[in-house]
Structure formats: structure tokens, C-alpha cells
N, C-alpha and C positions, 0 to 999 in steps of 0.2 A: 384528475390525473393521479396515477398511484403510484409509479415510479420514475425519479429521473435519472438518467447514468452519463456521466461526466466522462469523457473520454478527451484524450489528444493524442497526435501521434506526429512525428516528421517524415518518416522515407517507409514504411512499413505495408504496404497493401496486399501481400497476401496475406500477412496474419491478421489485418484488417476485414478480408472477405471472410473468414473463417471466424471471426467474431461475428458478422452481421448472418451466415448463416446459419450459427447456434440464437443468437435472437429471435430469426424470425421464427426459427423452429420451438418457442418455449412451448409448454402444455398447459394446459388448468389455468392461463390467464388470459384476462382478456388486454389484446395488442396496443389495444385503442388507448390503453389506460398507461402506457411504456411510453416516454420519452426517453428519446439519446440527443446528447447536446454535444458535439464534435468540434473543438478545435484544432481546427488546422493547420500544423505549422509548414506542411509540403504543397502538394496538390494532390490530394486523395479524394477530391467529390464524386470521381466518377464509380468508386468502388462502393460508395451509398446509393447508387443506381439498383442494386439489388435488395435492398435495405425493403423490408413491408411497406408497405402504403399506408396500412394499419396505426403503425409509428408512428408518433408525434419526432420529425428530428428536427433540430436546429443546428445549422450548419455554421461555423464561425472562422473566418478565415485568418490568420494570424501570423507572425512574424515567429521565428524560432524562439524562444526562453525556456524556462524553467518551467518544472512540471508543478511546481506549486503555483507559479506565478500562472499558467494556462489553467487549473482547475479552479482560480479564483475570477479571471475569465468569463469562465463557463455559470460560477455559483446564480449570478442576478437572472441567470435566468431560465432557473429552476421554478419548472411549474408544479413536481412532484410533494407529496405528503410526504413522501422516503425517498433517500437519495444513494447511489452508489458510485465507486469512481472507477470501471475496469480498466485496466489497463492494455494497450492494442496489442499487447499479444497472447490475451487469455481469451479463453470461451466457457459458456458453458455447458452442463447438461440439459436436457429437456425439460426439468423439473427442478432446476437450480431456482428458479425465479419465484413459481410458487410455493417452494419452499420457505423462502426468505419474506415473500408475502404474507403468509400464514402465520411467522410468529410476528412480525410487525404488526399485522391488522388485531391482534390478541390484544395489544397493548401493554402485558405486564412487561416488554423491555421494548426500549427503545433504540436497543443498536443488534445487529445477529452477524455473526460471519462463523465461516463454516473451513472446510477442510481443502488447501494448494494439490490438487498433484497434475503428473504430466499427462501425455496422451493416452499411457499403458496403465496411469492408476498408481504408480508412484508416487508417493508424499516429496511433495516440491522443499519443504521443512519437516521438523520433526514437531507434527501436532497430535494432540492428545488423542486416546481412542476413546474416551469417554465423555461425553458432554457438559457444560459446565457454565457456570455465570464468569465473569470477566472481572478481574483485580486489578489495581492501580501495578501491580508485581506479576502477577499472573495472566497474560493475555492469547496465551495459546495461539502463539507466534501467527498471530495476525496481519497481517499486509493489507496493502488499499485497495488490490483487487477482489479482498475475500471475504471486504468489511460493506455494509448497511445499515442505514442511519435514518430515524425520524430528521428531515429536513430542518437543520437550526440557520433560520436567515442571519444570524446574529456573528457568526462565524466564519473567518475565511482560515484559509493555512498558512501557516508562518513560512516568507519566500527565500527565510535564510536558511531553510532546507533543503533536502530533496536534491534528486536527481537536477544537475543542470545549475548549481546552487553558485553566485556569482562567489563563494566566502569556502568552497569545498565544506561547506557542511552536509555530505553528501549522501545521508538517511534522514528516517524518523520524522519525516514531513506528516507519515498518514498517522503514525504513532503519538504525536503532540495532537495533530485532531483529533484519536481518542481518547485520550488522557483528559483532553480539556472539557469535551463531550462530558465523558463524566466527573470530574473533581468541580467544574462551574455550575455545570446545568442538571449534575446529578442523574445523568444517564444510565442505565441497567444494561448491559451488553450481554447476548447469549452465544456462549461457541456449540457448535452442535457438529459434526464430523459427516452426518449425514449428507450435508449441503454441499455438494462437490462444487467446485471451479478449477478447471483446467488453466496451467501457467507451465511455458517449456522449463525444462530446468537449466538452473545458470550454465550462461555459456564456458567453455572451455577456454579460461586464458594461461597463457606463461606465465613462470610465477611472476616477474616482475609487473605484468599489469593485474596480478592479483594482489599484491602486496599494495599497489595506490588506490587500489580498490578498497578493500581491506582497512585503507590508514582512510579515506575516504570518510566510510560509513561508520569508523572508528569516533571518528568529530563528531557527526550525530548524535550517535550514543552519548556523548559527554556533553554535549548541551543539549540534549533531552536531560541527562540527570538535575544538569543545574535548573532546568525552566518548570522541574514538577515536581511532585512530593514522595520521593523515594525514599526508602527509610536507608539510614547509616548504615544498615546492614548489607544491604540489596546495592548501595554506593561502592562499600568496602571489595564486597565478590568481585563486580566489572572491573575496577585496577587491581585487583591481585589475581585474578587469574589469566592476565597476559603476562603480571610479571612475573608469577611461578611457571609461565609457559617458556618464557626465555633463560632461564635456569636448567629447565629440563633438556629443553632441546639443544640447547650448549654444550652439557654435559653427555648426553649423546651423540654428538658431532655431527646435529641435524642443522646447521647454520642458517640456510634457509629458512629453516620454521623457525628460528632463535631472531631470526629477523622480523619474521613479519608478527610475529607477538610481542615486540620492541616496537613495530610503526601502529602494533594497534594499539599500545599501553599511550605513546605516544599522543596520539589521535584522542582518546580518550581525555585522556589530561587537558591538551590542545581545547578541545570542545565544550571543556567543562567552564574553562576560564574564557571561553572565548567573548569579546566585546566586539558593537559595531564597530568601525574609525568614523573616529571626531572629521 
């Protein structure tokens, strides 16, 4: 087996069938050699009715939590040499796969992800156009649907992350699995732009459930800084540039945005100091 891809999803089955129809559709690999391992947290089996034959899947039915807590789930049972986590409402291209195959099976890196945009080709984030190895500071704004990894049995994800997080520590789940990848096990990560994966772009909310959003994945941020080795420099920018953002936008009488760079600075802070309860 050459690849396993870790997936959960709760109420999602069209963006579900439109994942399993860019799978079955990959090129230059063989299917046989593809596991999908599916946690369940609805009733979505029958939309894996379409899913290849070819496919190794593993179906796992499960109770609603957290998306860290379901992809730790899924880890034991991983049959792949390389592992990836898409998320159920990305897809990809026909040549996404053998892409990703190609610099893994090379061996000079051990982790590759490639380039977010949406249905028309729009960059989902702002990543790089030029190709590059991956930094402890530099990660060429990486997400978990866009990342691939030599399979480390030795690893799960920290469950006080992530979407669904019982603590609102609510990023940075996929971001501590690379980090840890490489500062423990010394992993080589390549960004390459070429490698497309489709992800819709964020949804449209009000500002006020942007702002919880926002103060949300703010926390992440701030116990990501405290859990890995970021230099005092790279520390110093994430809190001062929310609170030179609430300065600015005060003084232009943009109070909204004077707000929600206050619940990010916030968040930030919040997440750095953050401890379990005794």
C-alpha cells in the first residue's frame, strides 16, 4: 500500500461524492495501492457506494468529536507508506496524487504539499509561486488538506486542537503535526505550487461569527507558539501586529476591525499561557 488518506466528515455528502469522484478519477497511479480510511460521524456510507472497487476503504463509524480526536481514530489503521488527511470538502485534480507520489517515492523529503485554490483556480490562501523546502517559520501556508507525509506510527495530533476542540483551541491541529514531524524526527517538507488541491473558499459569515472565529483560531496560534521553537522574533510579530491593528483601525473609526484585532491579540495571549485544568 502507497497511500492512506484519513478523512471524517458529519452531515456533508455532496461535497463527499465530489471527493470520491476526483479519487476515483486519479491518473498515473495505481488504485489498488490508495487507501481511504472514513470516519463517520453521520451516516454517509452510502455515498462510498460510488467510491472504486480498486480502493482499499475502511469504513469506521463514530460518534461526533473533534477532528483531531477522529483523525487519531483513523491513525492505527493505516496501512499506507504515506499518509494524507483531506478534508470532506476538498478534491482533487487528476494528477494531484501522482504528483505527491513522485516526490515521496524519491525520498529526499519526507513530507510535500502543494498549492489551496477553489473550483475556478483561485488561491484558497496566499501561497508562494515559487517552490521551496519548508521552515520551522516558513511553511507556505500549509493546511491538512494540502499536506503529505512519510507515515510516523509514533504520532498522533494534539486533541486540544483543532476544529471541535473541547478548550476553543480552535487551529493549528495540522500545523503542530508538522512542526513535530520535523523539529523530533527531522522531516524535510517540500512546497511545490504545482500540486493543486481544491478547497471552497471560507464561508461567508457576519462579522460577529467572524470575530469568534477569528478569536477562535487566535488561541491556536498562541499555543502553537508556546508548544514549538519559534524564535522571539517571529513571537514578537503575531502580538504586535493585532495590537498595532487596533490602533489603526480606532483611529480610523473602523471599530469593527479595532475589535476583532483586540479578540485576536487576545486569543493570542489566551493560547500562549494556556494550561490543561487540574
Amino acid at each position: 500500500m502507497d497511500l492512506s488518506l484519513i478523512q471524517t466528515s458529519q452531515n456533508r455528502k455532496d461535497e463527499l461524492a465530489r471527493f470520491v469522484v476526483s479519487l476515483n478519477a486519479q491518473e498515473g497511479i495505481d488504485l489498488s495501492k490508495i487507501q481511504l480510511i472514513f470516519i463517520d460521524q453521520e451516516d454517509n456510507q452510502e455515498v462510498f457506494s460510488e467510491l472504486s472497487p480498486d480502493i482499499d476503504f475502511t469504513y469506521i463509524p463514530y460518534k461526533h468529536c473533534s477532528l483531531s480526536h477522529a483523525r487519531n481514530i483513523g491513525l492505527p489503521y493505516v496501512k499506507g507508506k504515506y499518509v494524507g488527511f483531506p478534508d470532506d470538502d476538498c478534491w482533487y485534480e487528476p494528477e494531484t496524487l501522482y504528483k505527491v507520489l513522485k516526490y515521496l517515492c524519491e525520498g529526499k523529503y519526507q513530507g510535500v504539499t502543494g498549492k489551496g485554490t477553489d473550483k475556478d483556480g483561485v488561491p484558497t490562501s496566499v501561497f508562494p509561486e515559487s517552490a521551496s523546502e519548508l521552515s520551522i517559520e516558513k511553511r507556505c501556508a500549509a493546511i491538512s488538506y494540502t499536506l503529505f507525509f512519510k507515515f510516523c506510527p509514533y504520532l498522533n495530533f494534539d486533541e486540544i486542537m483543532g476544529v471541535g476542540s473541547p478548550y476553543n483551541i480552535g487551529a493549528g491541529e495540522e500545523t503542530d503535526y508538522l512542526l513535530t514531524l520535523m523539529e523530533k524526527y527531522s522531516y524535510r517538507v517540500y512546497y511545490d505550487p504545482v500540486i493543486s488541491i481544491h478547497h471552497p473558499t471560507s464561508s461567508i459569515y457576519d462579522k460577529q461569527q467572524l470575530i469568534k472565529k477569528s478569536y477562535s483560531y487566535a488561541r491556536g496560534a498562541g499555543y502553537l507558539m508556546r508548544k514549538h521553537k519559534f524564535s522571539f522574533g517571529y513571537k514578537l510579530r503575531q502580538f504586535a501586529r493585532p495590537f498595532f491593528g487596533i490602533v489603526i483601525h480606532a483611529l480610523r473609526g473602523h471599530l469593527s476591525d479595532a475589535r476583532k484585532s483586540f479578540m485576536i491579540l487576545k486569543g493570542r495571549i489566551e493560547g500562549y499561557n494556556f494550561k490543561l485544568p487540574i
